[in-house]
VOGU-3710 file (C-alpha; in Angstrom, 3 decimals, decimal comma):
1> xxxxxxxxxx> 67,126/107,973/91,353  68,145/104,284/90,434  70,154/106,133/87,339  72,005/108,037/89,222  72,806/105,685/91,911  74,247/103,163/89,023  76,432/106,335/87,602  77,460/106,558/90,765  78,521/102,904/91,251  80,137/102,855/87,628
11> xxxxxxxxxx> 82,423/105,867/88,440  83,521/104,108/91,866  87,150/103,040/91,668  87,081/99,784/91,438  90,974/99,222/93,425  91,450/101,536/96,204  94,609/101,702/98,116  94,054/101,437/101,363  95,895/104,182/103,798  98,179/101,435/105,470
21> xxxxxxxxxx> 99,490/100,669/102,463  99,588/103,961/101,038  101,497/105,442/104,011  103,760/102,463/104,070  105,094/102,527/100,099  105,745/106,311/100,881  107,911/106,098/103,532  109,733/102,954/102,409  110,461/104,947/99,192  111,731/108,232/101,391
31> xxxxxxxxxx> 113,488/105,810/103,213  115,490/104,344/100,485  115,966/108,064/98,996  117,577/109,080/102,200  119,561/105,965/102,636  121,363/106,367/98,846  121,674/110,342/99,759  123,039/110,169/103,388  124,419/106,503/103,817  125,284/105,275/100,456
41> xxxxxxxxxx> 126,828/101,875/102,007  123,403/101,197/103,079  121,846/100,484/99,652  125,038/99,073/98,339  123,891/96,002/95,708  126,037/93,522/98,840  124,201/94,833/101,559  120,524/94,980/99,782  121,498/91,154/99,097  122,643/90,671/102,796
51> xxxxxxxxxx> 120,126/92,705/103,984  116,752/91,236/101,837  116,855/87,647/103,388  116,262/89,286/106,737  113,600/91,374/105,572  112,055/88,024/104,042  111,825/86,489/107,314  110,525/89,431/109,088  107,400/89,703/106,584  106,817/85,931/107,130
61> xxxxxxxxxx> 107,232/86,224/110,874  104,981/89,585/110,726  102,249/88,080/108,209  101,823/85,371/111,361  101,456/88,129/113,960  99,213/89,901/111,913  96,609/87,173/111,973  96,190/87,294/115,479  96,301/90,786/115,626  93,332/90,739/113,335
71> xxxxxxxxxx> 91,580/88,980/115,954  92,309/91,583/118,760  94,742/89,287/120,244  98,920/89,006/120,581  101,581/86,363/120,026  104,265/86,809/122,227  105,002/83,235/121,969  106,824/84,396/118,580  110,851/83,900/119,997  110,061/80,798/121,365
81> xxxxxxxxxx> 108,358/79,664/117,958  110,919/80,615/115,424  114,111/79,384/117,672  112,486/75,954/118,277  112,246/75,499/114,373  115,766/76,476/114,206  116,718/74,234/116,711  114,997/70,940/114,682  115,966/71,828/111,437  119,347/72,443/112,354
91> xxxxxxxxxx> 120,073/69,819/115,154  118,138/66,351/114,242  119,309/66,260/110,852  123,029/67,046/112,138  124,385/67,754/108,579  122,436/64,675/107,101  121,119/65,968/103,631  118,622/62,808/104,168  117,136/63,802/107,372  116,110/67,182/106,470
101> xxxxxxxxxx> 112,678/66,501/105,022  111,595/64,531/108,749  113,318/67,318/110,644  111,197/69,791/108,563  107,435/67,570/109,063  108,265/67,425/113,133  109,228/71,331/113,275  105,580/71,882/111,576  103,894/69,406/113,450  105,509/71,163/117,522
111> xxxxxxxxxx> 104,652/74,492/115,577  100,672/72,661/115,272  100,889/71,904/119,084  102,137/75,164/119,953  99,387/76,441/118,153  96,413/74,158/119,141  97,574/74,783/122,807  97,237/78,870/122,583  94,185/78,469/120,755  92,638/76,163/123,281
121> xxxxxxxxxx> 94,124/78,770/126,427  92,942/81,997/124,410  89,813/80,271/122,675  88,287/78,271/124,491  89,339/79,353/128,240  89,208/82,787/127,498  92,546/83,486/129,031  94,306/86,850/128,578  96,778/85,850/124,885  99,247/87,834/126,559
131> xxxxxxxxxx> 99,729/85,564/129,767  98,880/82,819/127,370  101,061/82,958/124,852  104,101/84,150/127,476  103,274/80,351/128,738  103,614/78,800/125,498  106,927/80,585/124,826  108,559/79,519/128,197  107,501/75,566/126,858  108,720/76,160/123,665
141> xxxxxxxxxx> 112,122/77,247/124,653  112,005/74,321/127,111  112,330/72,282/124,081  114,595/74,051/122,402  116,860/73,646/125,227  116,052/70,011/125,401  116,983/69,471/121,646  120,252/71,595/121,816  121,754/71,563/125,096  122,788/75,585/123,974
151> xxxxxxxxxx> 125,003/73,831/121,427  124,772/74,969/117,994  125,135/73,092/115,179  125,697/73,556/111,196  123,038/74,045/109,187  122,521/70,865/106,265  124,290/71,914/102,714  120,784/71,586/101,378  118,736/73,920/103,522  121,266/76,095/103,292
161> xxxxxxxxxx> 121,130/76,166/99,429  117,476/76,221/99,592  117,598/78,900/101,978  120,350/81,294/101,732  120,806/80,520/98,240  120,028/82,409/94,853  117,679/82,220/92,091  117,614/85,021/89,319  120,068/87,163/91,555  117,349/86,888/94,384
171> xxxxxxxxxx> 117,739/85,574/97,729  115,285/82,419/98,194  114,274/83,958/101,264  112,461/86,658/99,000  110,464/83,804/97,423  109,301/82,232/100,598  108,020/85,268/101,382  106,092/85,850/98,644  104,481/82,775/98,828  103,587/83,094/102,157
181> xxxxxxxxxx> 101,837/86,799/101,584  99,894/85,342/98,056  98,636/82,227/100,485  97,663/84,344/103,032  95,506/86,886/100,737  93,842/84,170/98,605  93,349/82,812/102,266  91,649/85,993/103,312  90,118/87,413/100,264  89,319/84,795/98,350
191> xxxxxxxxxx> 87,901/82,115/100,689  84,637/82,215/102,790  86,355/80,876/105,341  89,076/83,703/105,059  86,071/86,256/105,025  84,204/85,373/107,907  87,840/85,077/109,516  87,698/88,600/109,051  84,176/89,591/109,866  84,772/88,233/113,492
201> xxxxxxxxxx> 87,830/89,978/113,605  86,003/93,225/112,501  83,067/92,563/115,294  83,060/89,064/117,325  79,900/90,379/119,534  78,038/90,106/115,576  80,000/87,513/114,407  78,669/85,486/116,974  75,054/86,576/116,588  74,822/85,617/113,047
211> xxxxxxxxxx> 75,928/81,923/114,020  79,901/82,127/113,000  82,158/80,094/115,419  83,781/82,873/116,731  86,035/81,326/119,490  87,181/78,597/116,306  88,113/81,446/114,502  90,291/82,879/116,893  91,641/79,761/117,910  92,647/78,516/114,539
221> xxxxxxxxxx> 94,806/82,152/114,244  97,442/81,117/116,754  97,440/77,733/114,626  98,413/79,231/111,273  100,617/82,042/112,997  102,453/79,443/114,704  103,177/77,721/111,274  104,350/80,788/109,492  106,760/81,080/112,451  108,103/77,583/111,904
231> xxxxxxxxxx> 108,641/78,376/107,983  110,122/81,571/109,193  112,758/80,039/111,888  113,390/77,078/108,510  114,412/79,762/105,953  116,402/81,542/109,115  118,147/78,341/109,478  119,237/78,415/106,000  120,271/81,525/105,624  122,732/81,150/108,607
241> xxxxxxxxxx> 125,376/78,819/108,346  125,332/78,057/111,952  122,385/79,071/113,752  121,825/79,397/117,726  119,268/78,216/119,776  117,999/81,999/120,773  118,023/83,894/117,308  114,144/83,961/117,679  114,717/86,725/120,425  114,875/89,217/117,634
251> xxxxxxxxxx> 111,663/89,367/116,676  109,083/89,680/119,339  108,852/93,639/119,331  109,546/93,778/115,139  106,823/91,158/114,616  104,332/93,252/116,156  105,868/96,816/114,555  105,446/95,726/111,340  102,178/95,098/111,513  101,155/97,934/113,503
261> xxxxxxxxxx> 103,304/100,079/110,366  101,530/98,279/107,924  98,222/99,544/109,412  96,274/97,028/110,920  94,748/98,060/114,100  95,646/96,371/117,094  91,696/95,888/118,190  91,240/93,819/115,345  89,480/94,175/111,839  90,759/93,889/108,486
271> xxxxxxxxxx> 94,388/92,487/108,279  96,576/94,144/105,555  99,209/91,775/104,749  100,585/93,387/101,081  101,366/96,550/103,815  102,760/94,295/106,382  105,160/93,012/104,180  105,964/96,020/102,830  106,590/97,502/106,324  109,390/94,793/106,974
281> xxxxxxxxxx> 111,044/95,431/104,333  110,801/99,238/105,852  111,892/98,299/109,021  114,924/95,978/107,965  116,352/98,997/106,156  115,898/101,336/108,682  118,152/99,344/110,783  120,597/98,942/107,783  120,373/103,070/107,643  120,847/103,269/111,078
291> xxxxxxxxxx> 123,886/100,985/111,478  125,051/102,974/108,466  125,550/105,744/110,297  127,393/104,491/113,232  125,288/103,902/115,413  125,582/101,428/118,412  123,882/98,540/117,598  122,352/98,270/120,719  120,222/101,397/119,727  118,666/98,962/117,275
301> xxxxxxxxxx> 115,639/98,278/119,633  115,297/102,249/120,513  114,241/102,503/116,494  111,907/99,790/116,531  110,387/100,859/120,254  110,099/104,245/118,371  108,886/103,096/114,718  106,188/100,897/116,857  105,081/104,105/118,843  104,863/106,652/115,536
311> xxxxxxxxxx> 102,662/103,830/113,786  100,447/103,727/116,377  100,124/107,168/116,565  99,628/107,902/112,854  96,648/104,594/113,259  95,387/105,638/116,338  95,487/109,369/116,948  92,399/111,460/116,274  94,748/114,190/114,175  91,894/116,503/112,983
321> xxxxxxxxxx> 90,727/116,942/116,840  94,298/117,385/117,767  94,903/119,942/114,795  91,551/121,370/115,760  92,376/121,721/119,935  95,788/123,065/118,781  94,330/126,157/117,007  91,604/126,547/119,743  94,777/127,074/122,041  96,783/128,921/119,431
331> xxxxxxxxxx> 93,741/131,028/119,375  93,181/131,559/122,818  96,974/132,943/123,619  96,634/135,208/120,868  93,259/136,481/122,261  95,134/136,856/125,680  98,004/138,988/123,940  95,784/141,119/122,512  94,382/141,987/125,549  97,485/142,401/127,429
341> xxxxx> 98,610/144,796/124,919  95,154/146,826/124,764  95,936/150,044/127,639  94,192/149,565/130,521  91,540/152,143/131,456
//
């Protein structure tokens, strides 16, 4: 018995591709196919360039959300989080090469407020993180109008070069984003903090049997979600020249599509932030394809309201009871026509 149960371990894969991921690399690659087949302007070398540096900050923005997804919760505080980085970087050094760095240190250290204060609402007083987080966004852009006045202002030569520049024929963006998902898995996978992160995301009811801080846990999410944000509205700042105080707007619904796409559920569990990267990337381009083929830009949100609803349903729905209820009823009306057709006595 013990033999076979250690052939049986030995012939286990040991890397297994998990089906968020799986799902998401597929369609991202039938994407891309369709894109070079139906709109070739849409995977043009120019517009791949243009269009990766928004994709960057989407996977940073979406690697934040997912972390608080992972704890059954929501950020909607996301808008107000991004544009108030914007706003710092952009307005308090005023074009000043030499004031970036301070501007950057007080854009992490609101982005630590913002995130100690949903943590103590959602953590500690058990408030809903929906009404919670609305809150902290309505303070947030408080302070961005504060800082601005609605006036924008030109983003520093430096951040800009750091930002919307290149390295190796790759937007910087890119590489901020890859930093951000290698953090966030060593984070996760490699730390026991990062794993008992996950366990009470998985089940808090145990988590909090076996001794774990659960409502710490949870708390600390909106913490490191909100700084992600902040890196995410500093690279956005650098890729535009001249930034306004409301391009944070953009990504409440995307932030939470992408991870939804990427497969991790919205009650919580395991976060899968290779797939949630992957799925921005996905996303970006289908708005690329879709402005491609002349479509009102306004329709924009339509696509993301509908990539949001078919990733839940490929997540959520129970598709071998559907498939199984649909051939009950397939099987029923052909019983029915049978007997209709039968002569009656």
């Amino acid at each position: 018995m013990s033999q076979a149960t250690s052939a049986t371990l030995r012939k286990a894969p040991r890397f297994q591709i998990s089906k968020g991921l799986l799902t998401i690399v597929v369609s991202t690659v039938v994407l891309f196919a369709l894109s070079a087949g139906v709109a070739p302007s849409s995977v043009a070398n120019g517009t791949i360039l243009g269009m990766l540096p928004f994709a960057a900050i989407l996977a940073i923005v979406g690697l934040g959300q997912m972390l608080v997804i992972q704890q059954a919760g929501i950020d909607l505080s996301v808008p107000g989080a991004v544009s108030l980085a914007i706003v710092i970087v952009s307005h308090e050094p005023n074009g000043d090469n030499s004031k970036l760095l301070p501007a950057v240190f007080l854009a992490i250290a609101y982005a630590i407020g913002a995130g100690l204060l949903n943590g103590f609402l959602i953590g500690i007083l058990s408030l809903n993180p929906i009404i919670a987080t609305l809150g902290t966004n309505a303070l947030l852009f408080g302070a961005v109008l504060a800082i601005s006045d609605g006036i924008p202002r030109t983003t520093t030569a430096l951040l800009n070069q750091i930002g919307g520049g290149l390295s190796f024929g790759v937007p910087n963006a890119v590489f901020f984003a890859v930093a951000a998902l290698l953090i966030v898995i060593l984070i996760l996978r490699k730390t026991v903090a990062g794993r008992r992160f996950e366990s009470i995301g998985s089940s808090a009811p145990v988590a909090k049997v076996i001794g774990l801080r659960v409502r710490s846990h949870q708390g600390l999410a909106y913490v490191w979600a909100q700084l992600l944000y902040a890196l995410a509205g500093i690279v956005l700042a650098g890729v535009t020249n001249q930034p306004t105080a409301f391009m944070g707007n953009s990504y409440m619904l995307p932030s939470v599509a992408v991870v939804v796409l990427g497969g991790t559920s919205l009650l919580g569990g395991r976060g899968l932030p290779t797939a949630t990267v992957l799925a921005a990337l996905f996303l970006t381009q289908l708005d690329q394809f879709v402005l491609a083929l002349g479509v009102p830009f306004a329709v924009r949100t339509l696509v993301q309201a509908a990539a949001l609803a078919i990733g839940v349903a490929i997540y959520t729905v129970d598709w071998a009871r559907l498939r199984s209820a649909l051939r009950e009823l397939l099987s029923a009306a052909s019983r029915r026509r049978k007997q209709a057709s039968l002569p009656s006595a």
